[in-house]
Biopython code that builds the backbone (N, CA, C, O; Angstrom):
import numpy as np
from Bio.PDB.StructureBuilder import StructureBuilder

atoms = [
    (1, "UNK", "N", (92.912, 100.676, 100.533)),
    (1, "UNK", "CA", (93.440, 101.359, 99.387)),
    (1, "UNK", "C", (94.562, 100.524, 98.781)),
    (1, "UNK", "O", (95.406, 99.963, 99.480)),
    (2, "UNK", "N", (94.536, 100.469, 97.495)),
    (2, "UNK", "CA", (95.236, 99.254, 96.816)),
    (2, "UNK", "C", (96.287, 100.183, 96.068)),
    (2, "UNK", "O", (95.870, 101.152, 95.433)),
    (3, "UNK", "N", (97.762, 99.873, 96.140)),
    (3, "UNK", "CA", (98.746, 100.587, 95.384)),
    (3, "UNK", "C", (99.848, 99.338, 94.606)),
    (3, "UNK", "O", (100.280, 98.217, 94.874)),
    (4, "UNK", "N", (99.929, 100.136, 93.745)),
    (4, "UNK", "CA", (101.086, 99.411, 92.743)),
    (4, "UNK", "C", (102.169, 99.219, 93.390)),
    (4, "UNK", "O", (102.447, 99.970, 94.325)),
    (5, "UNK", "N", (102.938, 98.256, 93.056)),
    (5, "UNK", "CA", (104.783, 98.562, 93.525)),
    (5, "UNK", "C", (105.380, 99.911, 93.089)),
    (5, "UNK", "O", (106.300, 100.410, 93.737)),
    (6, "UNK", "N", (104.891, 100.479, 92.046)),
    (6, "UNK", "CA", (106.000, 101.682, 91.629)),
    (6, "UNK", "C", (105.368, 102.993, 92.641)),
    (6, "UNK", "O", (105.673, 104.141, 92.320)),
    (7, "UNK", "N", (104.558, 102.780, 93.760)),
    (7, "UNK", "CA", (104.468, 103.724, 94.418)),
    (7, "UNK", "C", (104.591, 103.360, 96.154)),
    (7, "UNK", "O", (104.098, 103.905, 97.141)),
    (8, "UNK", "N", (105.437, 102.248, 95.989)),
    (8, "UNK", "CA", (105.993, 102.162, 97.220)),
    (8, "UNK", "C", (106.998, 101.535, 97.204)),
    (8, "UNK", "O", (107.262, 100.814, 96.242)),
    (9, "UNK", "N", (108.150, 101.696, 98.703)),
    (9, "UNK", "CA", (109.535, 101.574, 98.134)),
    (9, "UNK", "C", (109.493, 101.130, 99.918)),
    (9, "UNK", "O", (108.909, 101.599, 100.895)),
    (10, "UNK", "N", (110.473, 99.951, 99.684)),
    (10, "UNK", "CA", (110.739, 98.526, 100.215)),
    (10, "UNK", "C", (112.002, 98.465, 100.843)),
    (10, "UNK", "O", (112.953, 98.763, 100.121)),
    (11, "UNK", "N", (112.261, 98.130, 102.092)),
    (11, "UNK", "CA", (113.922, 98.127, 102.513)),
    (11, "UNK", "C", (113.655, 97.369, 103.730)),
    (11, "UNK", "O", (112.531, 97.397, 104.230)),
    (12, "UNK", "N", (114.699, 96.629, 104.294)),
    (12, "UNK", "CA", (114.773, 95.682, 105.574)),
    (12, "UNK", "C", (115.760, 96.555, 106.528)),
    (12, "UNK", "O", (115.732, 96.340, 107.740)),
    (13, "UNK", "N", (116.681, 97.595, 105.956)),
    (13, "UNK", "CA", (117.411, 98.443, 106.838)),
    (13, "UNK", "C", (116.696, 99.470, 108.197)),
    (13, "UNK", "O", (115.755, 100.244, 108.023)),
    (14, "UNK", "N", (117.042, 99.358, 108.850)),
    (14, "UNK", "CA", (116.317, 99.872, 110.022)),
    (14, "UNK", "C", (116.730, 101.032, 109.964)),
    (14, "UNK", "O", (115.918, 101.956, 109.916)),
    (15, "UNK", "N", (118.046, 101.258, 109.954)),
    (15, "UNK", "CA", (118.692, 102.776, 110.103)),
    (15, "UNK", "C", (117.767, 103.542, 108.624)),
    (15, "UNK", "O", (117.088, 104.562, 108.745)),
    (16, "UNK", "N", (117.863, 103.130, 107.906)),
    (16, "UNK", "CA", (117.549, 103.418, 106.589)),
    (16, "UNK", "C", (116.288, 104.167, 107.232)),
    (16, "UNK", "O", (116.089, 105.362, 107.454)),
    (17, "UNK", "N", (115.420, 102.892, 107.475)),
    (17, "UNK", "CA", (113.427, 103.488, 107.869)),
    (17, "UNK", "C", (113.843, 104.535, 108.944)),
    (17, "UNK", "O", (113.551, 105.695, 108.653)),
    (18, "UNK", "N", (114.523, 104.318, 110.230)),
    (18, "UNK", "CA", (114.456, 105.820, 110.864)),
    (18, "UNK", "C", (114.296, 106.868, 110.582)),
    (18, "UNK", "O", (113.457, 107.677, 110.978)),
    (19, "UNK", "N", (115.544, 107.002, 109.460)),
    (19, "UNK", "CA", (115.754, 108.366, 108.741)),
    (19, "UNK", "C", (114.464, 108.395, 108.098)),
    (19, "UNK", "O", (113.752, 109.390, 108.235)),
    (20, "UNK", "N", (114.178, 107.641, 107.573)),
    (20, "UNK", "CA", (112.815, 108.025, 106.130)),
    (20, "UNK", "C", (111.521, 108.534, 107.454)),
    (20, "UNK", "O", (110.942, 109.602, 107.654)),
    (21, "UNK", "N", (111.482, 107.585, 107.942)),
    (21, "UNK", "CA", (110.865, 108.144, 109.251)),
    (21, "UNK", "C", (110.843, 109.619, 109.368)),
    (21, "UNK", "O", (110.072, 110.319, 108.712)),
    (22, "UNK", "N", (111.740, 110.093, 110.250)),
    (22, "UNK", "CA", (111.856, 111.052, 110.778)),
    (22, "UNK", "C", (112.595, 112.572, 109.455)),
    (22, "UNK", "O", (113.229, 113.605, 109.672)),
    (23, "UNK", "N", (112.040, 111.897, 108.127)),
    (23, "UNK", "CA", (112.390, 113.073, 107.399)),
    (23, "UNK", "C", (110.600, 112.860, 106.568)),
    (23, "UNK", "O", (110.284, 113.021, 105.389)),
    (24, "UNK", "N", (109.743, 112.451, 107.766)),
    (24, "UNK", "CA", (108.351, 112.598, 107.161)),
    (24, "UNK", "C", (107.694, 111.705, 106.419)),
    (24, "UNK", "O", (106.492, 111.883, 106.218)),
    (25, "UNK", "N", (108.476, 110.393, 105.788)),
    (25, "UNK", "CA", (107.889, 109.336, 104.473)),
    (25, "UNK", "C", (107.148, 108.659, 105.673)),
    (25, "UNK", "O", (107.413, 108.249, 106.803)),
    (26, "UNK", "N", (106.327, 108.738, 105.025)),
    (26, "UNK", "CA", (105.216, 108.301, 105.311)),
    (26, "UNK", "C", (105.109, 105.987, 105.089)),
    (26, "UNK", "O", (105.064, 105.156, 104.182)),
    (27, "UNK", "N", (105.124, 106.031, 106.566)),
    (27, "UNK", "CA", (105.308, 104.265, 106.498)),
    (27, "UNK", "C", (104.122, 103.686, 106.605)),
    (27, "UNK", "O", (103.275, 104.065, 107.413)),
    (28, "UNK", "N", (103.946, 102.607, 105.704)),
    (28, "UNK", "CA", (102.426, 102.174, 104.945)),
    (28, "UNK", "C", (102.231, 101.064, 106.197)),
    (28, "UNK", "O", (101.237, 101.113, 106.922)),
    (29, "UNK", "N", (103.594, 99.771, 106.416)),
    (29, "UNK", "CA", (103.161, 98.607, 107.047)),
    (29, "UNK", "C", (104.563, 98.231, 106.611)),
    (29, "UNK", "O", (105.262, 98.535, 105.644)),
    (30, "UNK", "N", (104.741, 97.360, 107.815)),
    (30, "UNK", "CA", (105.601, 96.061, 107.865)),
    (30, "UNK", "C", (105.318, 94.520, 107.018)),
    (30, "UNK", "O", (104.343, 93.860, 107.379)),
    (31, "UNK", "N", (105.996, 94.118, 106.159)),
    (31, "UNK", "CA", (105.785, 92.989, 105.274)),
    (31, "UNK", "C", (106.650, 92.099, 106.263)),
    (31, "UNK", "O", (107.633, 92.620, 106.790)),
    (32, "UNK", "N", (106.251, 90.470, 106.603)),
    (32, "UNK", "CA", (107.183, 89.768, 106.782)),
    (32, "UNK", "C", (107.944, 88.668, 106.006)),
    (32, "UNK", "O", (107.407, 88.255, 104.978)),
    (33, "UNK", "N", (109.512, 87.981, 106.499)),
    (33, "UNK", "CA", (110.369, 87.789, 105.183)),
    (33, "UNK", "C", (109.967, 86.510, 105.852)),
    (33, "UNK", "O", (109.346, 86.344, 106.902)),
    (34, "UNK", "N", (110.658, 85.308, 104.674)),
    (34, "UNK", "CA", (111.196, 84.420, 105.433)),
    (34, "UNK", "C", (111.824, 84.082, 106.267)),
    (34, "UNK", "O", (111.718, 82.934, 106.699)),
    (35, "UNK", "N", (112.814, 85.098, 106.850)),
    (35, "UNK", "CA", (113.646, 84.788, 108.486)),
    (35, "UNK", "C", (112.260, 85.947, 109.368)),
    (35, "UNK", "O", (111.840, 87.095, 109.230)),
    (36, "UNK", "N", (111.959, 84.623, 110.361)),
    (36, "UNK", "CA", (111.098, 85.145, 111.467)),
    (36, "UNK", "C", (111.907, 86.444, 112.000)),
    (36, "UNK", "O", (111.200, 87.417, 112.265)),
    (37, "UNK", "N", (112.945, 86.543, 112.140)),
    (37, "UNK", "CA", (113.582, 87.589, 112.880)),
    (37, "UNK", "C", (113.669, 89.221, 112.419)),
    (37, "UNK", "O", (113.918, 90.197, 113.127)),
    (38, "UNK", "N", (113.320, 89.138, 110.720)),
    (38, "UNK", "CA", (113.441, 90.294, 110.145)),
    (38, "UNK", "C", (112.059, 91.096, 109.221)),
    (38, "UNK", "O", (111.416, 90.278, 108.563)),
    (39, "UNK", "N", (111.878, 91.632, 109.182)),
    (39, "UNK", "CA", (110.508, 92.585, 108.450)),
    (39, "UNK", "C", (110.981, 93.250, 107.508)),
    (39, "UNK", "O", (112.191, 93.473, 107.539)),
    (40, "UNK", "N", (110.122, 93.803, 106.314)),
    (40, "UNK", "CA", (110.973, 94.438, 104.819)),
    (40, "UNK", "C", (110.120, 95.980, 105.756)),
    (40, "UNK", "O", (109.072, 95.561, 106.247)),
    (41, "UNK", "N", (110.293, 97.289, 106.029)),
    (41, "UNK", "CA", (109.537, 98.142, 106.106)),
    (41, "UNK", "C", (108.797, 99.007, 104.695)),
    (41, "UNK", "O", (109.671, 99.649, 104.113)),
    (42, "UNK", "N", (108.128, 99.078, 104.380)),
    (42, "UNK", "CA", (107.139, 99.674, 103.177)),
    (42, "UNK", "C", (106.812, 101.015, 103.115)),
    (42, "UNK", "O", (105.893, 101.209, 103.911)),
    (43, "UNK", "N", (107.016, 101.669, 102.749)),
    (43, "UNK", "CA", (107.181, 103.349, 102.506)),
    (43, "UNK", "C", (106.440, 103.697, 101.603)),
    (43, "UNK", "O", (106.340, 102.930, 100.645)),
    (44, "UNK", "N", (105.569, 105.136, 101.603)),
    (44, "UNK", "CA", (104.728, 105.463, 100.428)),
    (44, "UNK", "C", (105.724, 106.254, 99.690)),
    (44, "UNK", "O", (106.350, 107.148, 100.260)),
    (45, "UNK", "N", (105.967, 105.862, 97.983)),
    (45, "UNK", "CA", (106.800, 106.987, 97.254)),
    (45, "UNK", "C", (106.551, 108.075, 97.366)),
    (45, "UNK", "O", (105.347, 108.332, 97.384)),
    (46, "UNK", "N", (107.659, 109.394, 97.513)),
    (46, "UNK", "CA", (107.352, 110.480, 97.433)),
    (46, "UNK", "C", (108.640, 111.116, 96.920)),
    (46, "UNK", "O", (109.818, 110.787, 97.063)),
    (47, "UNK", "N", (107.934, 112.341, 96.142)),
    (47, "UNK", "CA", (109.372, 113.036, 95.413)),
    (47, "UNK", "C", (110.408, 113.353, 95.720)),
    (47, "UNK", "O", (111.009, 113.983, 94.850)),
    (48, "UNK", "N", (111.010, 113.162, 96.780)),
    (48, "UNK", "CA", (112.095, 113.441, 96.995)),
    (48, "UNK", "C", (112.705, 111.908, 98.087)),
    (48, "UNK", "O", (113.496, 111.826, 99.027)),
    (49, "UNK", "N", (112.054, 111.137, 97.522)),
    (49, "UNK", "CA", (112.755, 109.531, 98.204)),
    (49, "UNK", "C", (113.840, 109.111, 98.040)),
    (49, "UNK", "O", (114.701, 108.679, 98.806)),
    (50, "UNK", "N", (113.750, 109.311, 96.544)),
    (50, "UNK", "CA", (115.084, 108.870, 95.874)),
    (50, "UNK", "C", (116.568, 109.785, 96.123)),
    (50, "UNK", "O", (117.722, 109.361, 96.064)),
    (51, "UNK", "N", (116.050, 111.275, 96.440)),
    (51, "UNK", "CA", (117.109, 112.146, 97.054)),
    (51, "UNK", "C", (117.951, 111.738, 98.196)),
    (51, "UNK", "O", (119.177, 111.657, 98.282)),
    (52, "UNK", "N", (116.601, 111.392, 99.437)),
    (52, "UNK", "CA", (116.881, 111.262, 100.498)),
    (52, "UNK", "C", (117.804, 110.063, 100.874)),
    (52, "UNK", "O", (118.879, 110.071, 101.475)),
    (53, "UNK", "N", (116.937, 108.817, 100.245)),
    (53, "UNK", "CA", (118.309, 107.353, 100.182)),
    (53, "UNK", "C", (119.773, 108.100, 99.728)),
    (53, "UNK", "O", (120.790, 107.895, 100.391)),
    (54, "UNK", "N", (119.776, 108.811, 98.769)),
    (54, "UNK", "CA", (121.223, 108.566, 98.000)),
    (54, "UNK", "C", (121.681, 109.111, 99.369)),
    (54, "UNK", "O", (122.364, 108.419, 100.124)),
    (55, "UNK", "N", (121.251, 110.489, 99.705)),
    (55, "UNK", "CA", (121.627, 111.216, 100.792)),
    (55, "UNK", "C", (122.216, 110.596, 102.340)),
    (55, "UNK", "O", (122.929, 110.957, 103.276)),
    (56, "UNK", "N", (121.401, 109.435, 101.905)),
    (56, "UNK", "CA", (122.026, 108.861, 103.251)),
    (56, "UNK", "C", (123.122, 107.775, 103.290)),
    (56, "UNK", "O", (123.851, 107.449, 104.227)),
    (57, "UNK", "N", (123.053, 107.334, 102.126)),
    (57, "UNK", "CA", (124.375, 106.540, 102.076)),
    (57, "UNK", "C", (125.161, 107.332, 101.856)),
    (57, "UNK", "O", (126.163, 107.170, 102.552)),
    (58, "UNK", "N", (125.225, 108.392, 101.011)),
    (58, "UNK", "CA", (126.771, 109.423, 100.855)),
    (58, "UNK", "C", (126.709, 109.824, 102.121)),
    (58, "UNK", "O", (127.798, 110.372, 102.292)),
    (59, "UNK", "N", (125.896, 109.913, 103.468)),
    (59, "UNK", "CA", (126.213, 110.668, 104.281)),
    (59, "UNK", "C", (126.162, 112.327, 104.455)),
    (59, "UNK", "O", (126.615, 113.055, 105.338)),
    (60, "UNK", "N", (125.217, 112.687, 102.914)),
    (60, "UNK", "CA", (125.166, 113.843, 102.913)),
    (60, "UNK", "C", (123.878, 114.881, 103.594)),
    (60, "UNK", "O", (123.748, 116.082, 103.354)),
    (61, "UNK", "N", (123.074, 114.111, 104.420)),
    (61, "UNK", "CA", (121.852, 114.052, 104.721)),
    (61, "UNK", "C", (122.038, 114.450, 105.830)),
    (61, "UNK", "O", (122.626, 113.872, 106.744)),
    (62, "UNK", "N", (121.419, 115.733, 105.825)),
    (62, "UNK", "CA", (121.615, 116.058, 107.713)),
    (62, "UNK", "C", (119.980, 116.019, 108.696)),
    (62, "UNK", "O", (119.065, 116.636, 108.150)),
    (63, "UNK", "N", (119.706, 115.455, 109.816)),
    (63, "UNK", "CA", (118.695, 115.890, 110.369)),
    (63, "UNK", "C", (118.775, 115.970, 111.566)),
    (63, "UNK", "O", (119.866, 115.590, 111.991)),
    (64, "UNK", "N", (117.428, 116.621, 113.000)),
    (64, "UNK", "CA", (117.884, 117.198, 113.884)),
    (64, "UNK", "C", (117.753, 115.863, 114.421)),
    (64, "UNK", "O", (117.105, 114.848, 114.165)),
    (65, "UNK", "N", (118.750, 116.308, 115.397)),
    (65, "UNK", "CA", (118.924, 114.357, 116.079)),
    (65, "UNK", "C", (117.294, 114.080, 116.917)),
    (65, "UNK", "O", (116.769, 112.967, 116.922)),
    (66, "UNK", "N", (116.698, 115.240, 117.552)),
    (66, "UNK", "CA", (115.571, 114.452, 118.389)),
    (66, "UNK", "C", (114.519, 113.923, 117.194)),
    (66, "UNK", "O", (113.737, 113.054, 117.579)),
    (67, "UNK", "N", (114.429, 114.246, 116.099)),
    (67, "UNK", "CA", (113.503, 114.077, 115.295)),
    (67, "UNK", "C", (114.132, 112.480, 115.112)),
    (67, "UNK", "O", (113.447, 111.497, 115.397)),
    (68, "UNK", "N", (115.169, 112.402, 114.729)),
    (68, "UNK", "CA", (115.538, 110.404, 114.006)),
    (68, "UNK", "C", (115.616, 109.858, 115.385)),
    (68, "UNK", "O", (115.442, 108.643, 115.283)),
    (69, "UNK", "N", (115.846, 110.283, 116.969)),
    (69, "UNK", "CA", (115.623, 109.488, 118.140)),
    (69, "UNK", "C", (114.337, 109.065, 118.150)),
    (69, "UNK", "O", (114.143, 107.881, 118.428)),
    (70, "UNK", "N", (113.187, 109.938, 117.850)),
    (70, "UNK", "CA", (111.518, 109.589, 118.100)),
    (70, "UNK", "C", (111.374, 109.069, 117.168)),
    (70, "UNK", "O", (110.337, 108.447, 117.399)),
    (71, "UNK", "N", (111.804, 108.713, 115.707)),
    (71, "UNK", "CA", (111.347, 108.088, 115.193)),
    (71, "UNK", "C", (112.174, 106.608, 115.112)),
    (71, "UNK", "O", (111.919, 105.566, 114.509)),
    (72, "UNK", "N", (113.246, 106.997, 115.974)),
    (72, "UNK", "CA", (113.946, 105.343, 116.294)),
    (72, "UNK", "C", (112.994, 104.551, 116.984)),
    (72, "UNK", "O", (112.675, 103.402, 116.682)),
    (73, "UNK", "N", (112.386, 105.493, 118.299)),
    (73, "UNK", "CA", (111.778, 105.285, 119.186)),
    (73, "UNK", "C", (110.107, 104.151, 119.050)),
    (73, "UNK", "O", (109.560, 103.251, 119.687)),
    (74, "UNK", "N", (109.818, 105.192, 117.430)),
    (74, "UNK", "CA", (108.431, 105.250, 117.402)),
    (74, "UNK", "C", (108.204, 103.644, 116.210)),
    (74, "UNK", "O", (107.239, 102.906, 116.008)),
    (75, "UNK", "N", (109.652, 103.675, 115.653)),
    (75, "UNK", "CA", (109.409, 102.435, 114.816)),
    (75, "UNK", "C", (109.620, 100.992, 116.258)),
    (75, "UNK", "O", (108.834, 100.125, 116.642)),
    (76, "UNK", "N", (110.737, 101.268, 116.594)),
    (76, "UNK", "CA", (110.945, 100.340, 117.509)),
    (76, "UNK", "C", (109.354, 99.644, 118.419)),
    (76, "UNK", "O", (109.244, 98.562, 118.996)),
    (77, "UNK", "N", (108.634, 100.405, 118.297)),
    (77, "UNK", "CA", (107.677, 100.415, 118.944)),
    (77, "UNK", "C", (106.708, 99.071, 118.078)),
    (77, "UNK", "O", (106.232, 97.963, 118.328)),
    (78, "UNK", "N", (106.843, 100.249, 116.709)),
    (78, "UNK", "CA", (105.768, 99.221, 115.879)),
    (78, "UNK", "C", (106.215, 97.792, 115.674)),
    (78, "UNK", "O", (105.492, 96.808, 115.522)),
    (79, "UNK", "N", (107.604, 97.855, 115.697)),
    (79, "UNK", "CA", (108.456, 96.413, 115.135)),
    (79, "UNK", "C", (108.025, 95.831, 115.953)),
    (79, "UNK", "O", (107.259, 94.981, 115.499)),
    (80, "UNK", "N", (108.126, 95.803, 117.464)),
    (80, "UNK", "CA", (107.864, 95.094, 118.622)),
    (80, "UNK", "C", (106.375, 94.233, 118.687)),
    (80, "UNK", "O", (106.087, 93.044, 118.823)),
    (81, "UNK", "N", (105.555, 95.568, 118.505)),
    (81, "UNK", "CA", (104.140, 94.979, 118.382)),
    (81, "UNK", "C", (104.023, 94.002, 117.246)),
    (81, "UNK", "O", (103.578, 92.863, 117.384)),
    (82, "UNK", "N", (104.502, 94.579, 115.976)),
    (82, "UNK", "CA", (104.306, 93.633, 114.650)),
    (82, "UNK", "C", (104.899, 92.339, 115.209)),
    (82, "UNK", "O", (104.454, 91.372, 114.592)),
    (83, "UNK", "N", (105.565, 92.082, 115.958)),
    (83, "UNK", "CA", (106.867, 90.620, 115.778)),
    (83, "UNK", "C", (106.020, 89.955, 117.182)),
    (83, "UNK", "O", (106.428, 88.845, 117.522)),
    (84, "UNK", "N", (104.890, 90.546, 118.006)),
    (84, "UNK", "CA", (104.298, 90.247, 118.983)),
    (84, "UNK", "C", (103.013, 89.622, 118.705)),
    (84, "UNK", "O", (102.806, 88.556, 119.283)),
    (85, "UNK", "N", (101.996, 90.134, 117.834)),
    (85, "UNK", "CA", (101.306, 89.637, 117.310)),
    (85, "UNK", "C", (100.873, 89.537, 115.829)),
    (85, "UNK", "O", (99.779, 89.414, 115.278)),
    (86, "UNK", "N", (101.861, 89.615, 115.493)),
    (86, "UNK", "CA", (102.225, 88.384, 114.095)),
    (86, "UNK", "C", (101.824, 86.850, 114.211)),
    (86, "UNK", "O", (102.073, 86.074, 113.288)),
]
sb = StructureBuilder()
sb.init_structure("model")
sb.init_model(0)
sb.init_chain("A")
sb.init_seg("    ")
for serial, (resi, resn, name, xyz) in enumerate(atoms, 1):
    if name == "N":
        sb.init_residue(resn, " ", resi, " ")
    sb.init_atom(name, np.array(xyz, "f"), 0.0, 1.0, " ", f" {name:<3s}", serial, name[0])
structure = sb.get_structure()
């Protein structure tokens, strides 16, 4: 399935993808950068994305902590594999 840029939204922040993670956005795939060491994570747009970022840099964003641990958990997982057989 082939999508435009304006329906997916792009970040190298990890803390960032947790949260998006674990507040349901839906993660498409890992892109890799030019530093071997880092990955951009790729997110499908959804209406309330743009809420949720602002939300988290103001800090105004609350969620239940086991939900952003499993999804610390569950990205950590994929990063590992992606950076393994890459």
């Amino acid at each position: 399935m082939s999508r435009n840029n304006n329906q997916l939204f792009e970040t190298q922040d990890f803390n960032l993808s947790c949260f998006l993670l674990a507040s349901e956005i839906h993660l498409l795939s890992l892109k890799p950068t030019n530093d071997p060491r880092k990955v951009i994570f790729v997110f499908e747009k959804h209406p309330s994305l743009e809420q949720l970022v602002q939300g988290f840099w103001s800090n105004s964003q609350r969620i239940e902590p086991l939900k952003l641990l499993n999804a610390q958990r569950v990205l950590k997982q994929r990063l590992h594999s992606y950076l393994l057989f890459k």
